[in-house]
N, C-alpha and C positions, 0 to 999 in steps of 0.2 A: 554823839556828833561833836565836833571839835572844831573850835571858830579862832583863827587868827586874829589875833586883834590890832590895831594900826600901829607900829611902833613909836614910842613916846620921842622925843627930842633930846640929844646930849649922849655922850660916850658911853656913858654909863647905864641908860635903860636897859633894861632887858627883855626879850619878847614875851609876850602874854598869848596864853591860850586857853579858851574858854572852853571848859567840858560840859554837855547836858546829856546823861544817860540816868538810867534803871541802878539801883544801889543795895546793897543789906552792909548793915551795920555791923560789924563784924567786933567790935573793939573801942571803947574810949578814956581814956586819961586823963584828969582835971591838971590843970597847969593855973600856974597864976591865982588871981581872984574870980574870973568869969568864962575864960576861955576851954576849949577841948580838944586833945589830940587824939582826933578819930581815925578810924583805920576803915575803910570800905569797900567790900567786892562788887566790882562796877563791874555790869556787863560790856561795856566798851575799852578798861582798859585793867581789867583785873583788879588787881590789890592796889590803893593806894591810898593813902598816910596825910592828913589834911591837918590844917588849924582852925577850929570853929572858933570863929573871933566873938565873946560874950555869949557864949550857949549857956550858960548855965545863969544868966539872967534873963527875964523878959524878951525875947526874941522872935517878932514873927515870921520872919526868914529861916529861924530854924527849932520853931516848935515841934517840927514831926522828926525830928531826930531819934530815936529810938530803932531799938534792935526787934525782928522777926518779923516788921514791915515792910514791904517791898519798898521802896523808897527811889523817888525821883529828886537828884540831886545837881547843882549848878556849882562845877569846881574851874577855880582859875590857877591854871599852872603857868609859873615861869623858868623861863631858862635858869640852869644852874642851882636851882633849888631843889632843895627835897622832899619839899613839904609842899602841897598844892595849900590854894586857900578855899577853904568851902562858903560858895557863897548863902548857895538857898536849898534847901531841902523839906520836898513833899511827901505826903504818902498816897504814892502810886497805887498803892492794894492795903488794905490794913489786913488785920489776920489778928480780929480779938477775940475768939477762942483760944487759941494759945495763949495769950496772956491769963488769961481768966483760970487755966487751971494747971498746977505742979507738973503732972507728971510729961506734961506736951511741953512746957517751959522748960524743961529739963532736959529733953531729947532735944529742942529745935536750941537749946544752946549748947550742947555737945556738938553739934553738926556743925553751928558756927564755928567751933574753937578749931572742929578738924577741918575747917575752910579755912582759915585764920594758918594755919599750920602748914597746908599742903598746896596753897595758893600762892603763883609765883605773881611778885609785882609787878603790873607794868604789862602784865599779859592776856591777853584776852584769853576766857578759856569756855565756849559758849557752852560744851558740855554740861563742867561742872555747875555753871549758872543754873543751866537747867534741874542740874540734879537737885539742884538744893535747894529751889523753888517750888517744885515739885513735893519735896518731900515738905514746906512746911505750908503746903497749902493743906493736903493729906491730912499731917495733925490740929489745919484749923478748921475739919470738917468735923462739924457736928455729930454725934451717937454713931463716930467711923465705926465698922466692923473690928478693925485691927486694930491693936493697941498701939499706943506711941512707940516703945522697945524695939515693936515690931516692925513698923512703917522705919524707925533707923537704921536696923538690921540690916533690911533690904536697900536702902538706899544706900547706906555705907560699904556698900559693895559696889554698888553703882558708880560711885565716886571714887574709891580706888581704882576702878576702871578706864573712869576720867581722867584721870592725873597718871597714869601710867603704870599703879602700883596693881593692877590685875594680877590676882592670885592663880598660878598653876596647881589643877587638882587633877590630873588626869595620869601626870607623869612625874616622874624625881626629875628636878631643876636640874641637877648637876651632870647627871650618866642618863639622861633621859628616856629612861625604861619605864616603861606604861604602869602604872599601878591596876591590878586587877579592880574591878568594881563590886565585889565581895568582899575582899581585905581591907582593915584597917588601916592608916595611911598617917606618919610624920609628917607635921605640917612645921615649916620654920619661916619666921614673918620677915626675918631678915634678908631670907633669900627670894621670901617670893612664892612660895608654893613648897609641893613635898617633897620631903628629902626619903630616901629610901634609906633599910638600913645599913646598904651594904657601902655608901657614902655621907655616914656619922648620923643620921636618922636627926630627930627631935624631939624636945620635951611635951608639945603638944601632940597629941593623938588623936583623929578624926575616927570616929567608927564610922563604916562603911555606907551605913542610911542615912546618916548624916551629911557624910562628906558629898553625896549626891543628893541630897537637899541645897545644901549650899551653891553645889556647880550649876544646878536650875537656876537658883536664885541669882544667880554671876548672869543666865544666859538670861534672862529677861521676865521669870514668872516668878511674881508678884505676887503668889498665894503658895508657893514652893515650900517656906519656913514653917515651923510651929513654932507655937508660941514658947514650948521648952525650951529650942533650937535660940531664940535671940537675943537670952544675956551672953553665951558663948559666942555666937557671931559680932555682934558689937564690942564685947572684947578682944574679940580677931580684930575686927578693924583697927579697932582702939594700939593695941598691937604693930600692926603692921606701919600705920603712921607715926607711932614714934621710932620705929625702926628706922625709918627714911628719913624722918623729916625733926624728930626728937620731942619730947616732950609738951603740950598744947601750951602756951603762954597765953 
């Protein structure tokens, strides 16, 4: 929600707007002696780039600053700036399993860096919020059935889907001739789906049970992958968004 605030006196004020939404920490940068230039996927206004004024001293406005927490955050934006100010930040949901153990820390910040990467500023994108909620609530359930690799797998396909980058597996992108569903199939992340090879093909190669594993996994089932299947899919993904969007920073 987004609160006007009265305008100050004199030529030179500029307008104030006060933001209270749902947040993940996506990103932060030490500046100064005490301050931090945090980066956050707001569910209200996407991506945006704030100044944590002394976070990194004594702070109880902004103790629960931390990444993989759902986070309720109080930012004040003004005109012609670029940088909001963050006033106060909660944790809406915590998610201490994740922290507690490597290999779920490792996937739920992979997933941030491909949010971080494929998330436009400024934009609401209630999808992807979801997707990525979802998946790190997933890795902060206890004795999950599915492995972490796993639970990103599937998600990272989900969120390519969010963002626009949904992979064609049925037909070549280009001459868009049907790929039989017994044949082996060129996949190119550039383009988005499979190239056939009578339109320069690609270096990745999808066998045939696979590449219909995956297309389940695109349409919505959640037990479609093996566990074989998810270092190659999360490299797909992995893939695909530096294709678009370049390299995770």
């Amino acid at each position: 929600m987004t609160e006007p605030s009265r305008r100050p006196r004199g030529r030179s004020a500029l307008l104030k707007k006060i933001l209270r939404t749902e947040a993940l920490l996506v990103r932060r940068v030490p500046v100064g002696e005490a301050d931090l230039i945090v980066t956050l996927f707001t569910e209200a206004r996407g991506i945006v780039s704030a100044v944590a004024r002394s976070a990194r001293r004594t702070n109880k406005r902004l103790v629960a600053l931390e990444p993989m927490h759902l986070l309720r955050v109080t930012l004040e934006e003004r005109e012609q700036k670029d940088l909001a100010v963050l006033g106060e930040a909660a944790i809406a949901h915590p998610r201490m399993h994740i922290v507690a153990a490597l290999d779920r820390l490792e996937a739920a910040g992979r997933a941030l860096r491909w949010v971080r990467s494929v998330a436009p500023p400024g934009t609401r994108e209630p999808g992807l919020f979801a997707t990525v909620n979802e998946l790190l609530d997933a890795l902060d359930t206890p004795a999950a059935a599915r492995s972490p690799e796993a639970e990103l797998a599937t998600s990272g396909l989900r969120l390519l889907a969010d963002v626009g980058f949904g992979l064609v597996l049925d037909r070549c992108v280009r001459c868009d001739r049907v790929c039989p569903a017994e044949a082996p199939a060129c996949l190119d992340a550039l383009a988005g789906g499979l190239v056939c090879r009578a339109c320069g093909g690609a270096r990745l190669v999808l066998r045939a049970d696979l590449r219909a594993r995956v297309e389940a996994a695109c349409a919505g089932d959640d037990e479609a992958l093996r566990e074989e299947d998810t270092r190659i899919v999360v490299d797909l993904v992995e893939a695909v968004i530096q294709a678009h969007a370049g390299p995770a920073k």
